[in-house]
NUVOPA-316318 format. One record per residue (C-alpha): residue in one letter; x, z, y. Coordinates in steps of 0.5 Angstrom, whole numbers, plus 500, padded with zeros to 3 digits. Each point is the difference from the previous one (the first is absolute). Example, Ala and Ser with C-alpha at 12.3 -4.5 7.8 and 13.67 -1.06 7.14 Angstrom:
2
(pt 'A' (525 516 491))
(pt 'S' (502 498 507))
This chain:
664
(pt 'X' (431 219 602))
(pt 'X' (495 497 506))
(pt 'X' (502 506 505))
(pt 'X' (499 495 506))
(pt 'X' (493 499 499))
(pt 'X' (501 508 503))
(pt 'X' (501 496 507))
(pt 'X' (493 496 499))
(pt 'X' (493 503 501))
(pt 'X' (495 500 495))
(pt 'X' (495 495 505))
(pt 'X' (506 495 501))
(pt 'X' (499 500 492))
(pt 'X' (494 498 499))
(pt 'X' (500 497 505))
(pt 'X' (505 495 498))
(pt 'X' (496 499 493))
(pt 'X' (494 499 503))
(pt 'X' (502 494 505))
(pt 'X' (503 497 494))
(pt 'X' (495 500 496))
(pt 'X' (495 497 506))
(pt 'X' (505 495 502))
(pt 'X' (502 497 492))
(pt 'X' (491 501 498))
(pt 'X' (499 496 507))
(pt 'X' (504 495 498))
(pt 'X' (498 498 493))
(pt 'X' (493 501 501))
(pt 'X' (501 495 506))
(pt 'X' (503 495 496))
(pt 'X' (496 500 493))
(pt 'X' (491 498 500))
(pt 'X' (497 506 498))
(pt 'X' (499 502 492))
(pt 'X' (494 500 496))
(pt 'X' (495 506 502))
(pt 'X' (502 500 507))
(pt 'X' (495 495 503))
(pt 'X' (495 504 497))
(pt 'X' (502 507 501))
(pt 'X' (501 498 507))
(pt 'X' (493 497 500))
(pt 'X' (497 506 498))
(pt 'X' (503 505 504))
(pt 'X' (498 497 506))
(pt 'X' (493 500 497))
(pt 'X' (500 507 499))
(pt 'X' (503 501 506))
(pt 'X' (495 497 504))
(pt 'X' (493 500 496))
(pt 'X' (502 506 496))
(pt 'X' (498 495 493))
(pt 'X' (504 502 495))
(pt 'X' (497 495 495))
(pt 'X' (505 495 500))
(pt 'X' (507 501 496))
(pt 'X' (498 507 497))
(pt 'X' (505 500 495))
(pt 'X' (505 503 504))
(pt 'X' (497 506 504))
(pt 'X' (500 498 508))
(pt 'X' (506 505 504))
(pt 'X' (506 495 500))
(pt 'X' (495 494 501))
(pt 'X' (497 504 506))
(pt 'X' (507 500 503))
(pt 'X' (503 494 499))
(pt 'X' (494 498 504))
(pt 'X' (500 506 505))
(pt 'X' (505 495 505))
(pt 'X' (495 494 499))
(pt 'X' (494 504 504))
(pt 'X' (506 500 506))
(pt 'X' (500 493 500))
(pt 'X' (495 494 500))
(pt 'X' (498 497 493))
(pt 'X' (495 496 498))
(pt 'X' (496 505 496))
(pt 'X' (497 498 491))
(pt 'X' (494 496 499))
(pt 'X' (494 506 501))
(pt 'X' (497 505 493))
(pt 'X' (494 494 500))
(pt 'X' (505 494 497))
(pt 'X' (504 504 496))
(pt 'X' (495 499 494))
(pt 'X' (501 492 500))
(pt 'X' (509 502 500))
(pt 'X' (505 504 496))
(pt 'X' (505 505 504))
(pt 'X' (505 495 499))
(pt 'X' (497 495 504))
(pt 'X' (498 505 505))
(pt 'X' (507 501 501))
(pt 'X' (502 493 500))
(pt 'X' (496 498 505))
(pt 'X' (501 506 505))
(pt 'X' (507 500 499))
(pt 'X' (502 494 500))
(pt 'X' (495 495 503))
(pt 'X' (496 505 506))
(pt 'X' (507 503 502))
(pt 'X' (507 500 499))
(pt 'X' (503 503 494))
(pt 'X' (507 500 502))
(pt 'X' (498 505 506))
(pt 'X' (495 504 496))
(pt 'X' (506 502 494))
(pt 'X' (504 502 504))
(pt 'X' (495 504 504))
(pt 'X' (498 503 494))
(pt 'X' (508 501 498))
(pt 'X' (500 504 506))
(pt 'X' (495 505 498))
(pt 'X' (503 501 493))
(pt 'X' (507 501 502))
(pt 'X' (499 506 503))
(pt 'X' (498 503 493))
(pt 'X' (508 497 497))
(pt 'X' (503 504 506))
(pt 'X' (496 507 500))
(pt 'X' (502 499 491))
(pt 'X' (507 499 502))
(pt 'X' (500 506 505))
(pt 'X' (497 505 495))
(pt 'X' (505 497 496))
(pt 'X' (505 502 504))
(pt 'X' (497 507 501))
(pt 'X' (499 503 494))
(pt 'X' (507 498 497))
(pt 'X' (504 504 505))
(pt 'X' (495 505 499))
(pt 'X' (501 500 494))
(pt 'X' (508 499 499))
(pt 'X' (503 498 507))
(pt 'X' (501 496 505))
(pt 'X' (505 494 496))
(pt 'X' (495 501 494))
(pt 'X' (495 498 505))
(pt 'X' (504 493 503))
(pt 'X' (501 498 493))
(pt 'X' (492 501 498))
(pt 'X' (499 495 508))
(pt 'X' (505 496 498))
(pt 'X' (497 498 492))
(pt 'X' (493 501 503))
(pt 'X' (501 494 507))
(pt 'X' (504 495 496))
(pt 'X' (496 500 494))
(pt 'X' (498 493 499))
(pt 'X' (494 501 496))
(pt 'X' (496 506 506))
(pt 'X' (503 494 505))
(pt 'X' (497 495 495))
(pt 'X' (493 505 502))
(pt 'X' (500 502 506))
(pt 'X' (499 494 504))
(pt 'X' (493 498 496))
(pt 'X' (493 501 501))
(pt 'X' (499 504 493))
(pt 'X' (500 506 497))
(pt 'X' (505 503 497))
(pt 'X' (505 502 506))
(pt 'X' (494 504 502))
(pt 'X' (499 503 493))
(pt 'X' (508 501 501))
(pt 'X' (499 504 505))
(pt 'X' (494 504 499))
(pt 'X' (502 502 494))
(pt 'X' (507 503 502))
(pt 'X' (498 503 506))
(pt 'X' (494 504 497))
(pt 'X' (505 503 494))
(pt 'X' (505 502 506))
(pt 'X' (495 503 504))
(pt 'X' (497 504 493))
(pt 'X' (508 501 499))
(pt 'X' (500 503 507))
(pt 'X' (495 504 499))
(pt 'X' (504 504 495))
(pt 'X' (506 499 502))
(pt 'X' (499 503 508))
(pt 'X' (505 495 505))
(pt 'X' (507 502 502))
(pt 'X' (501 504 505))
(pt 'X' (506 496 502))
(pt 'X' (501 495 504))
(pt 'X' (504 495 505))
(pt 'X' (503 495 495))
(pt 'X' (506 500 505))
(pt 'X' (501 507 498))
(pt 'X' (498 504 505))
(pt 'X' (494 503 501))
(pt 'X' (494 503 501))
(pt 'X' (495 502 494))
(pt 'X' (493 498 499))
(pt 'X' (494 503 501))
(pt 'X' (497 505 494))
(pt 'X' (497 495 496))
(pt 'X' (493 498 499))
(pt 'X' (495 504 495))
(pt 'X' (500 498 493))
(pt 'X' (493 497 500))
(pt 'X' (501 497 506))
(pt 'X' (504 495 497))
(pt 'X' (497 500 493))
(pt 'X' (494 497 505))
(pt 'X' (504 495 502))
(pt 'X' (503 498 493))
(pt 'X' (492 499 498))
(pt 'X' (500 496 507))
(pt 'X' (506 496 498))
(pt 'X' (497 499 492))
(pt 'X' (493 498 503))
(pt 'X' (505 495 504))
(pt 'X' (504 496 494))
(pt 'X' (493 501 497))
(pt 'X' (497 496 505))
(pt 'X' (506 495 499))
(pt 'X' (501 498 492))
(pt 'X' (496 501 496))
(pt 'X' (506 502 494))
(pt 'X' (502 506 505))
(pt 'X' (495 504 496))
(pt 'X' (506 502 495))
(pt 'X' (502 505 506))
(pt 'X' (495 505 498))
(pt 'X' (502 501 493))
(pt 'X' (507 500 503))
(pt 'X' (498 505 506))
(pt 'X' (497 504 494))
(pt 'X' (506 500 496))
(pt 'X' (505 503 506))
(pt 'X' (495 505 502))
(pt 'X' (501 502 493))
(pt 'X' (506 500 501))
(pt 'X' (500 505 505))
(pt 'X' (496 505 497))
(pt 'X' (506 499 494))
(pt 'X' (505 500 504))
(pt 'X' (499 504 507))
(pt 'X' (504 498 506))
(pt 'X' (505 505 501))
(pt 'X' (506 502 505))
(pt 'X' (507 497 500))
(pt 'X' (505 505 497))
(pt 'X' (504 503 507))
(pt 'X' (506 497 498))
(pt 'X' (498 493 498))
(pt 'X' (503 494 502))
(pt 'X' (499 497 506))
(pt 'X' (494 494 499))
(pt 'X' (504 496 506))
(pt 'X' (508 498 500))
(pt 'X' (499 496 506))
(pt 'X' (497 504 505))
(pt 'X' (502 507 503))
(pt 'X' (493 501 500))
(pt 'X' (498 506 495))
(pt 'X' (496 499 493))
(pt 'X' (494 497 501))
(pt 'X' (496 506 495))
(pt 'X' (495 495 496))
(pt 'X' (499 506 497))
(pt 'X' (499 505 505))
(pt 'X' (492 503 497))
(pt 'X' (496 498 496))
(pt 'X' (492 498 504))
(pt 'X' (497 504 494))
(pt 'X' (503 506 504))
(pt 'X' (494 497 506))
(pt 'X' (494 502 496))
(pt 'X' (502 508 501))
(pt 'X' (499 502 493))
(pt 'X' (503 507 500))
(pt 'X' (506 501 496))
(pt 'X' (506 501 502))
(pt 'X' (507 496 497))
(pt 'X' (506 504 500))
(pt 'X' (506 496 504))
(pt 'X' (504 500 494))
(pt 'X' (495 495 497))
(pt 'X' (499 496 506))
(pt 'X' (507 498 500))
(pt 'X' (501 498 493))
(pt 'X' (500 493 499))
(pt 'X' (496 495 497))
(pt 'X' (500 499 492))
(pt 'X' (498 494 496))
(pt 'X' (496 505 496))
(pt 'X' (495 506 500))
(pt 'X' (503 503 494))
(pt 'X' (507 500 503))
(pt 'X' (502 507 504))
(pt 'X' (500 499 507))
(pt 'X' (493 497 502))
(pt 'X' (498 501 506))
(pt 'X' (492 501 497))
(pt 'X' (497 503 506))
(pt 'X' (495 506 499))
(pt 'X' (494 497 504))
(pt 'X' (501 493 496))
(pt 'X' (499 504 493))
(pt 'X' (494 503 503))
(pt 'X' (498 494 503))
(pt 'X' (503 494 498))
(pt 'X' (495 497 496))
(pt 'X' (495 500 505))
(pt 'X' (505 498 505))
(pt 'X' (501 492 498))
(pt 'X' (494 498 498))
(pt 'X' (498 503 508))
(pt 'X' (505 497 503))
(pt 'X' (498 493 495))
(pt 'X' (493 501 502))
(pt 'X' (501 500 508))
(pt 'X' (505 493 499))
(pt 'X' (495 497 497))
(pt 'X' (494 501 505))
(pt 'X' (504 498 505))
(pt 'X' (502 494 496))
(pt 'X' (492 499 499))
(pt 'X' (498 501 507))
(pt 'X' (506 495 502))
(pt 'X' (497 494 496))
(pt 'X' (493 501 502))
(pt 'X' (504 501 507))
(pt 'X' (502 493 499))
(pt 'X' (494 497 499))
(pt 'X' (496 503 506))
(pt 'X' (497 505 495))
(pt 'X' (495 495 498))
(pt 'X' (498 498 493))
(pt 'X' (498 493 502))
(pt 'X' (505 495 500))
(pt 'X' (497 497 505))
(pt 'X' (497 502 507))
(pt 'X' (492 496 502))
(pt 'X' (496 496 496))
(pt 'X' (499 499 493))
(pt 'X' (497 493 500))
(pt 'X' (507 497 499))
(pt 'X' (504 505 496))
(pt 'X' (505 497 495))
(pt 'X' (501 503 493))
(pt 'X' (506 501 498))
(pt 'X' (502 496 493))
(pt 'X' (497 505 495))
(pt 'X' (506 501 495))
(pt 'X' (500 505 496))
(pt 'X' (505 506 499))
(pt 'X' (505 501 495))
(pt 'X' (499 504 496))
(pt 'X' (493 502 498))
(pt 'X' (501 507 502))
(pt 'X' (503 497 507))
(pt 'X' (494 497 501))
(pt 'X' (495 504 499))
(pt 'X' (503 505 505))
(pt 'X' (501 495 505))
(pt 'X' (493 498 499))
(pt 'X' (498 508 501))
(pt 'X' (504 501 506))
(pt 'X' (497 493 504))
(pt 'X' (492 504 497))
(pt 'X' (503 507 503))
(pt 'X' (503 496 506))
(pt 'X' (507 505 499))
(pt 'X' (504 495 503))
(pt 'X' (498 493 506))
(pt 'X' (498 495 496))
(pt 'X' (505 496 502))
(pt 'X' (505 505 497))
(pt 'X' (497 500 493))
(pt 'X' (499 492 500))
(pt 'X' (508 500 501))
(pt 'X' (500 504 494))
(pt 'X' (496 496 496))
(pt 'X' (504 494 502))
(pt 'X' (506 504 499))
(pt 'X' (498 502 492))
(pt 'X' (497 494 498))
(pt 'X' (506 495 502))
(pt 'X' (506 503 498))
(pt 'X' (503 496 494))
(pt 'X' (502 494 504))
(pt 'X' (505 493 499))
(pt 'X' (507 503 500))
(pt 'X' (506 497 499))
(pt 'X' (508 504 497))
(pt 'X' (506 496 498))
(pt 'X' (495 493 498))
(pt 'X' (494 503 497))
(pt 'X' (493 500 502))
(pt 'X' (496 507 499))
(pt 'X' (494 503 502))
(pt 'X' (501 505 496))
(pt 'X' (503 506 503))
(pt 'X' (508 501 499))
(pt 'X' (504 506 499))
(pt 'X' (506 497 502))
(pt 'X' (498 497 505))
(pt 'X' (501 504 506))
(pt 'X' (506 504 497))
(pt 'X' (504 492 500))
(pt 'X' (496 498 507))
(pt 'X' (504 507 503))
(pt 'X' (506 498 496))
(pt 'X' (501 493 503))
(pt 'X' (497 500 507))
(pt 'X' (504 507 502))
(pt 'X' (507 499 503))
(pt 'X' (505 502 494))
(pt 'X' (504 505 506))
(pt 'X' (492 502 500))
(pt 'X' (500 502 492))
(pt 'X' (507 502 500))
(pt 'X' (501 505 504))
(pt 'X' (493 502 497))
(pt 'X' (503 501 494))
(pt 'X' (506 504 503))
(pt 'X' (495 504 503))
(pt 'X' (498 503 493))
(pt 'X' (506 503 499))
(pt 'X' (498 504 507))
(pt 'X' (494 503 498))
(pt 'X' (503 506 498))
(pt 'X' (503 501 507))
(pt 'X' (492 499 504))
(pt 'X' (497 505 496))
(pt 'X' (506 505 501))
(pt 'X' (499 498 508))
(pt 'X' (493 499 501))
(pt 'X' (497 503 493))
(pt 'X' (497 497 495))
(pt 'X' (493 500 503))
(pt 'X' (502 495 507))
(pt 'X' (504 495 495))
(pt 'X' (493 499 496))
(pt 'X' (497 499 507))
(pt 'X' (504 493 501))
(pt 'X' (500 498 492))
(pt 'X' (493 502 497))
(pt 'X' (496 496 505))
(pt 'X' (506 494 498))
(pt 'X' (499 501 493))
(pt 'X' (493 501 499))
(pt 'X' (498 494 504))
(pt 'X' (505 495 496))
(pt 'X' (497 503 495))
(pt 'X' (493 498 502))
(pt 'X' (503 493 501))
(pt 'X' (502 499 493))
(pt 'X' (494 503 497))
(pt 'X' (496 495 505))
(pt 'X' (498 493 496))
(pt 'X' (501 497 508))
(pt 'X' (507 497 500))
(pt 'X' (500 495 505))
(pt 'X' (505 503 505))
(pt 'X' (506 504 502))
(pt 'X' (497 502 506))
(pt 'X' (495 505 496))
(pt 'X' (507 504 499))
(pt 'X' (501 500 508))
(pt 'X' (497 507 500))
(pt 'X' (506 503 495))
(pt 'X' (506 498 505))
(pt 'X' (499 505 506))
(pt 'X' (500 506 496))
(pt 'X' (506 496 496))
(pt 'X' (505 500 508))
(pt 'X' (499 507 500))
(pt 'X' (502 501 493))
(pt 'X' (506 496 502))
(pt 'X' (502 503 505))
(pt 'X' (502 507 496))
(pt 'X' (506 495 498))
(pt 'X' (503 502 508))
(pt 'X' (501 507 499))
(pt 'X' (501 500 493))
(pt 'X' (506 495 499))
(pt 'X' (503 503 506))
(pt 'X' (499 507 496))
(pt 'X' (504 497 494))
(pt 'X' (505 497 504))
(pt 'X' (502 507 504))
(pt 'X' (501 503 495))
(pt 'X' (505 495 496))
(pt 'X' (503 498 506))
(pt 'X' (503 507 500))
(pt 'X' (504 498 494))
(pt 'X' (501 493 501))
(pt 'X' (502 500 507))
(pt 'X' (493 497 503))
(pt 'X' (500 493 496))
(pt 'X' (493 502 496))
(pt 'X' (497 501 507))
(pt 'X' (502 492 502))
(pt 'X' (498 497 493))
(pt 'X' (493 504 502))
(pt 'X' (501 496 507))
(pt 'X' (501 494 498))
(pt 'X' (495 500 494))
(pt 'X' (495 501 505))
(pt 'X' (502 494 505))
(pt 'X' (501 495 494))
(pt 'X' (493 501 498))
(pt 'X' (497 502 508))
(pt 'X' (504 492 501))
(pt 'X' (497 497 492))
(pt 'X' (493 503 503))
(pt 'X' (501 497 507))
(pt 'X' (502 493 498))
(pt 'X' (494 499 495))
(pt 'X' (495 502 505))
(pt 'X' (503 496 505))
(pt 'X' (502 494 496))
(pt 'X' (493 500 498))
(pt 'X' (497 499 508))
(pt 'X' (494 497 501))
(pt 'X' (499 500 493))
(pt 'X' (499 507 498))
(pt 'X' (493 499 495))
(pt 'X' (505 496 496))
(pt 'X' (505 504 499))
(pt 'X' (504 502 493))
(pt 'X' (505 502 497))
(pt 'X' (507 498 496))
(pt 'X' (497 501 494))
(pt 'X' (494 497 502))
(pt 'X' (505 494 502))
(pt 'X' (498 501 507))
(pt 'X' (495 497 505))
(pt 'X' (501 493 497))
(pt 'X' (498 502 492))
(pt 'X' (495 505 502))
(pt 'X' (494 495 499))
(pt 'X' (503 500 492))
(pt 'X' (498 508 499))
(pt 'X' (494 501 505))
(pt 'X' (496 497 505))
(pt 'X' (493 501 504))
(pt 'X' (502 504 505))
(pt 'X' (506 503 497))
(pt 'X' (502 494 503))
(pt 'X' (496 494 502))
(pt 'X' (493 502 504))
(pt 'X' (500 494 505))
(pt 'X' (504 502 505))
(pt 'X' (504 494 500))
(pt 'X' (496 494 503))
(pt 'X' (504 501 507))
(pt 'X' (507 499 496))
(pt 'X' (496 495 496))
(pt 'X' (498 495 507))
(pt 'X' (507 502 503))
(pt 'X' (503 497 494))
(pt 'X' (496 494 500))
(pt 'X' (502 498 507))
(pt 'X' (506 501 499))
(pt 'X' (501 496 495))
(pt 'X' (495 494 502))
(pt 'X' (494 502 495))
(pt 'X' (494 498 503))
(pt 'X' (495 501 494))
(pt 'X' (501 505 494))
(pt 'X' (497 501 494))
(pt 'X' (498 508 500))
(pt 'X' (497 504 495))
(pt 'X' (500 507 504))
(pt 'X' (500 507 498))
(pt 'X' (496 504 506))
(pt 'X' (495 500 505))
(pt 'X' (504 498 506))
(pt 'X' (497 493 503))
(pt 'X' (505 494 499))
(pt 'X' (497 496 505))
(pt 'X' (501 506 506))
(pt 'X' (507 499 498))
(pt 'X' (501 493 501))
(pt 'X' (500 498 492))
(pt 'X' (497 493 499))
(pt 'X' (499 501 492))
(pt 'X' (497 497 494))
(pt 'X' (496 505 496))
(pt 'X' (503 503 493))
(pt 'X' (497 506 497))
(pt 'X' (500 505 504))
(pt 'X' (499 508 501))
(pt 'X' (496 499 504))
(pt 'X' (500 495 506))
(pt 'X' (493 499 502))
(pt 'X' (497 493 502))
(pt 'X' (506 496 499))
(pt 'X' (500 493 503))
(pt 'X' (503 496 495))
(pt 'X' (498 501 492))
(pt 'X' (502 494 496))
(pt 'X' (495 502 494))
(pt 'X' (504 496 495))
(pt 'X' (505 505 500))
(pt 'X' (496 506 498))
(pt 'X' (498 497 493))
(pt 'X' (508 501 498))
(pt 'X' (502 505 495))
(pt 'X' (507 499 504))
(pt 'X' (501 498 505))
(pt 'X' (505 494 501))
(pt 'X' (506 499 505))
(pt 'X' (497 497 507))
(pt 'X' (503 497 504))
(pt 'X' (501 502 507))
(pt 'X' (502 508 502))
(pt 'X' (497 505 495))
(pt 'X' (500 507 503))
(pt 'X' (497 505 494))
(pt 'X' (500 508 501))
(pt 'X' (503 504 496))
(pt 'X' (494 504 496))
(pt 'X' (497 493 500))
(pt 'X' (506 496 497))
(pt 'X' (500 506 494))
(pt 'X' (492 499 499))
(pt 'X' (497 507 502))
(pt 'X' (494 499 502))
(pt 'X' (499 493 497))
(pt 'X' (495 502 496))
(pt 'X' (496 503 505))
(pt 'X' (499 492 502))
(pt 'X' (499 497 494))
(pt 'X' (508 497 499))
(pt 'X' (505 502 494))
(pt 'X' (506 505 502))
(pt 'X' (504 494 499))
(pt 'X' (496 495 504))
(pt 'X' (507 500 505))
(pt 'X' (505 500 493))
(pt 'X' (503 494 502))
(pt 'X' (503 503 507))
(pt 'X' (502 507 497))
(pt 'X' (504 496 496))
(pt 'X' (503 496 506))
(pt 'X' (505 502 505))
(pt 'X' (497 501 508))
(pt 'X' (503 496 505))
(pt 'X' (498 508 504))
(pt 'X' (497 506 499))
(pt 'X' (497 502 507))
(pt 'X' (501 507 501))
(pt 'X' (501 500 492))
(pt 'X' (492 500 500))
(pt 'X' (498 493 501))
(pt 'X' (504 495 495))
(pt 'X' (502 493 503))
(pt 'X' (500 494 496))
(pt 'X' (502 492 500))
(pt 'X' (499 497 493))
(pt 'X' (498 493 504))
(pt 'X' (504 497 493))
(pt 'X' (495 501 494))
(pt 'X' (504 499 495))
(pt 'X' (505 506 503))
C-alpha cells in the first residue's frame, strides 16, 4: 500500500516532520503578539534561572518556564526589578515591565519558542516510535503525520506555556513504563536490512527512568497528577494480563518492511526478578486472552507467587524517583526563595477545596513534604478551580460535563474524528496483533485523562485535552495494517478493488486533514471545525484560548496600516503590550490592558455600550462578555456590537468594526 517508504530511512522521516513543525511553529509565533500567561511565565522562568526564587507564578510548577528562558542566559536581557520591590507590584506587571519595557519582547518570545519546540519534536519523534513498534512502519507515518499537522499541537507548541510540555511529559513517561514491560525490538533498520539492537536495559532500570519522567511532567502542570492513577491501573494491568510471547506463526507486525517481526512481546521483565519456577514453552507461546478465566493464559509461575507484591514495588520505586525528581527541580530546597527573610512576599492565602484538600495541604507545608512553592501552586490550583466559562453563548462558572466532549468535538479535524470512528471496528485486530494488555498502554491513559477533564469544574479550554491526542496518532495508526489486512483478503475475490478503495479512503482524508491545517496557517488557535462552521463561527461556540488569547494585536496593527486607522477604540483580551505593537488607542474595558493612556470615564457608567464612532476593535472573549464581571460591567456591555456585522475579524480573535452612523 505505501510500499515506497521502504526506500526512506526512518531519520529522513522524522526528519521531515520535525522541520516542518519548526519552520510552520516559526512563522506563526513571528507574525502573532504573544497569549495571555506568556510574559509572566517567561518572567518567572528567568527569575528561577537566575535567583533561584520560586516566588513568582507558583500556580504552574517551574520546568517549562525554565526552558523557555534557558536561551535568554545566551543572550543579553535586562534582568526584573530585585525580590525587594516585589511587595510594592503584582507578577503581572512585573512581566510588563521586564518584557516589554526594559527589553524587547518580540526577541524574548521567540527565544523562549526556541526552548519549548524541542519538547514538540522529541513528542513527535516517540510518536513515531512506538507506533511502528507497535504495528509498523506505514502505521507509524500515519500516526507523524496526524501528529505534525495537527492544527491545535501546532497552535502550542510555539507558546511559553505548559500544556505541550505536559503533553510531552506525559507520554513519554507511559512509553517508557510501556518499555519496561514490553522489551524493545530486536529489529531494526527502517530500510529493511539490518542489524539487531543490543540486549535491552533491565527492567528496573527503565522503571527509574519512568519515576524520572513523572517527576518531569509533574514538575510541568500540576493536571498531570492523573498519571498516577493511571500508571496504577496499567501495572494492574499487567499482573492480570501478563505479557506473553507471539505464537511462532503469528502474522508479521510489518508489511512494508523485509525486516522481521518486532517481538513487543518477546518476555515478560517479571522474568528479571528470578524468582524461581519454570514456564513450560507451551505457555510461552500462547497468546494473550482478554480474560483470566479463558484457557490460554499465560499466568506465569512466579507472577502467582509474587505478583502481588511486585506492583506495588514496582509503583513504589516510580514514585520515589518522581518525588526525588520535583525536589530536584527545586534544588532540594523547602524554601521558595534563597537569602533574607526581611523582603519575603507571601503568597495570597486562599483557601483549598475542598476542606479535606486543605487541610492536607496545610499538613503537608508544617511537614515540609513537598517545596514550599509546590505545595503553594497547589493550594492555588485547589482553591481557584470554578472560573468564567464560555460554551454556545452561555456564561458558566460552574463546571460542565459536556464541556470538553463539545470542545474536542468542534476544534479536532472531522478526517481526525472519522477515522477514530473507523478505528473502533479495528479494535479486535490490535488486540489479536499486540495483545490486549499493549492496546490499554495507548487507550487507558487517553481515557482516564478525558475523564478527568469532564469530571474537573475547570472548563476554560480545549488546550487542556492536548495531552489525549499522541496516544490517539498511535491508536490511529492500526488503521494502516489493519484495512490493508482487510483489503488483501477480499482482493482475492474481487480482483484488487478493496485494496484501492482502502487507498483512496486513506488519501482523501490524508488530503481533508492536510488542507484544514494548512487553510488555518498562522491561525492555528483558532481553528474549528465544519460543524462548528469553521475558523470564522468559532467565537459562537467557545472562545478564551479555545480561540482568542490576545495573540492578534500584530494582525491588529498590520490591518490598521493598511487601511489608514490611525486610532482605534480597543477593548482587549490579553497581556500583550498594545503600545509595543504600535496601536494608538482609546481604552474599552479590557482583560487586562495595564496603565492605558486614554480612559473616557463617561463610558464605564454605561450598562451598554453605545455605537462610537471611529474603528472599534473588541476581542472575541471580551465581545461575548466573560470576563466582564471580573470588572464590574454586565455580560451584554458590548450587545449592541455582537448584534452587528464586523468590517474584519483579525485572525478571527479581534473583531473589527465601523458604525460611524448612529442610527445604523
Amino acid at each position: 500500500m505505501l510500499g515506497w517508504l521502504l526506500l526512506v530511512p526512518d531519520g529522513a522521516i522524522v526528519g521531515v516532520s520535525c522541520t516542518l513543525i519548526t519552520a510552520r511553529v516559526l512563522l506563526s509565533v513571528t507574525q502573532q503578539s504573544a497569549t495571555f500567561d506568556e510574559p509572566t511565565h517567561l518572567t518567572a522562568g528567568y527569575v528561577y534561572l537566575t535567583t533561584a526564587d520560586y516566588r513568582l507564578n507558583p500556580e504552574h510548577p517551574p520546568l517549562a518556564k525554565l526552558l523557555a528562558a534557558l536561551p535568554l542566559s545566551f543572550t543579553t536581557v535586562k534582568p526584573p526589578a530585585t525580590p525587594t520591590t516585589w511587595e510594592a507590584t503584582t507578577q503581572w506587571m512585573l512581566a510588563h515591565q521586564f518584557v516589554y519595557q526594559d527589553n524587547d519582547a518580540d526577541t524574548l518570545l521567540l527565544l523562549a519558542c526556541i526552548g519549548l519546540l524541542p519538547l514538540t519534536l522529541a513528542l513527535g519523534t516517540c510518536v513515531f516510535l512506538w507506533t511502528r513498534e507497535l504495528f509498523d512502519r506505514g502505521a507509524a507515518v500515519l500516526a507523524l503525520f496526524l501528529y505534525s499537522f495537527d492544527p491545535n499541537l501546532l497552535a502550542h507548541a510555539g507558546l511559553v506555556n505548559t500544556d505541550v510540555g505536559a503533553s510531552c511529559f506525559v507520554f513519554l513517561t507511559v512509553f517508557a513504563f510501556f518499555r519496561a514491560f514490553f522489551p524493545s525490538p530486536v529489529a531494526t533498520s527502517g530500510n529493511g536490512g539490518g542489524t539487531g539492537r543490543g540486549p535491552s536495559r533491565p527492567m528496573w532500570t527503565r522503571l527509574l527512568l519512568t519515576g524520572v519522567l513523572l517527576g518531569l511532567a509533574l514538575l510541568t502542570k500540576f493536571s498531570t497528577l492523573w498519571l498516577v492513577p493511571t500508571l496504577g491501573i496499567l501495572a494492574v494491568g499487567v499482573l492480570v494480563f501478563p505479557p506473553s510471547k507471539r505464537r511462532a506463526d503469528a502474522p508479521p507486525l510489518s508489511h512494508l518492511s523485509r525486516e522481521r517481526e518486532p517481538s513487543i512481546n518477546a518476555r515478560s521483565p517479571f522474568d528479571e526478578l528470578r524468582v524461581s519456577g519454570k514456564h513450560s514453552a507451551e505457555t510461552d507461546q500462547q497468546p494473550l486472552r482478554l480474560s483470566p478465566s479463558k484457557p490460554g493464559l499465560p499466568v506465569h509461575r512466579h507472577l502467582q507467587r509474587a505478583g502481588v507484591l511486585v506492583v506495588p514495588g514496582v509503583l513504589l520505586a516510580i514514585g520515589l524517583m518522581a518525588y526525588a525528581t520535583i525536589w530536584a527541580g527545586y534544588q532540594f530546597r523547602y524554601a521558595a526563595f534563597a537569602g533574607d527573610d526581611s523582603y519575603r512576599q507571601l503568597w495570597n492565602r486562599t483557601v483549598a477545596q475542598p476542606p479535606l484538600v486543605h487541610r492536607v495541604l496545610q499538613a503537608g507545608e508544617q511537614a515540609h513534604v513537598l517545596p514550599e512553592a509546590y505545595l503553594a501552586g497547589l493550594t492555588q490550583l485547589f482553591s481557584n478551580l470554578r472560573r468564567y466559562s464560555f460554551l454556545n453563548g452561555e456564561i458558566s462558572t460552574e463546571g460542565r460535563w459536556y464541556y470538553f466532549p463539545i470542545a474536542f468535538a468542534l476544534k479536532t479535524p472531522l478526517p481526525f474524528l472519522i477515522l477514530l470512528a473507523v478505528a473502533l471496528f479495528a479494535l479486535p485486530y490490535a488486540v489479536r496483533r499486540c495483545g490486549a494488555l499493549a492496546v490499554a498502554f495507548i487507550l487507558v491513559p487517553a481515557a482516564v485523562y478525558f475523564t478527568a477533564a469532564v469530571l474537573s469544574p475547570l472548563n476554560i479550554g480545549h488546550r487542556h485535552l492536548l495531552p489525549v491526542y499522541p496516544f490517539l496518532c498511535v491508536w490511529l495508526g492500526v488503521l494502516v495494517p489493519w484495512m490493508t489486512k482487510k483489503a488483501q483478503g477480499a482482493r482475492r475475490k474481487a480482483q484488487g478493488w478493496t485494496i484501492t478503495a482502502s487507498q483512496i479512503v486513506l488519501a482523501v482524508l490524508g488530503a481533508w486533514y492536510l488542507y484544514a491545517s494548512v487553510s488555518v496557517h498562522p491561525h492555528y488557535l483558532a481553528y474549528f471545525n465544519e460543524v462548528a462552521g469553521g475558523p470564522e463561527h468559532g467565537y459562537r461556540h467557545l472562545v478564551d484560548s479555545n480561540l482568542d488569547w490576545g495573540q492578534d494585536l500584530k494582525g491588529l496593527k498590520r490591518y490598521m496600516r493598511e487601511h489608514g486607522i490611525k486610532k482605534v477604540w480597543l477593548s482587549y483580551f490579553g497581556m500583550a503590550s498594545p503600545e509595543y505593537h504600535g496601536i494608538d488607542y482609546e481604552y474599552l474595558p479590557s482583560h487586562y490592558i495595564l496603565n492605558p493612556p486614554h480612559v473616557d470615564a463617561r463610558l464605564f457608567k454605561l450598562a451598554q455600550l453605545p455605537p462610537l464612532h471611529g474603528s472599534v476593535a473588541i476581542s472575541a472573549t471580551n465581545l461575548q462578555g466573560v470576563y466582564l464581571p471580573v470588572l464590574g460591567f454586565g455580560k451584554d456591555y458590548f450587545a449592541v456590537y455582537r448584534e452587528r456585522t464586523p468590517v474584519a475579524k483579525i485572525g478571527n480573535s479581534i473583531f473589527v468594526y465601523r458604525l460611524d452612523d448612529a442610527s445604523r
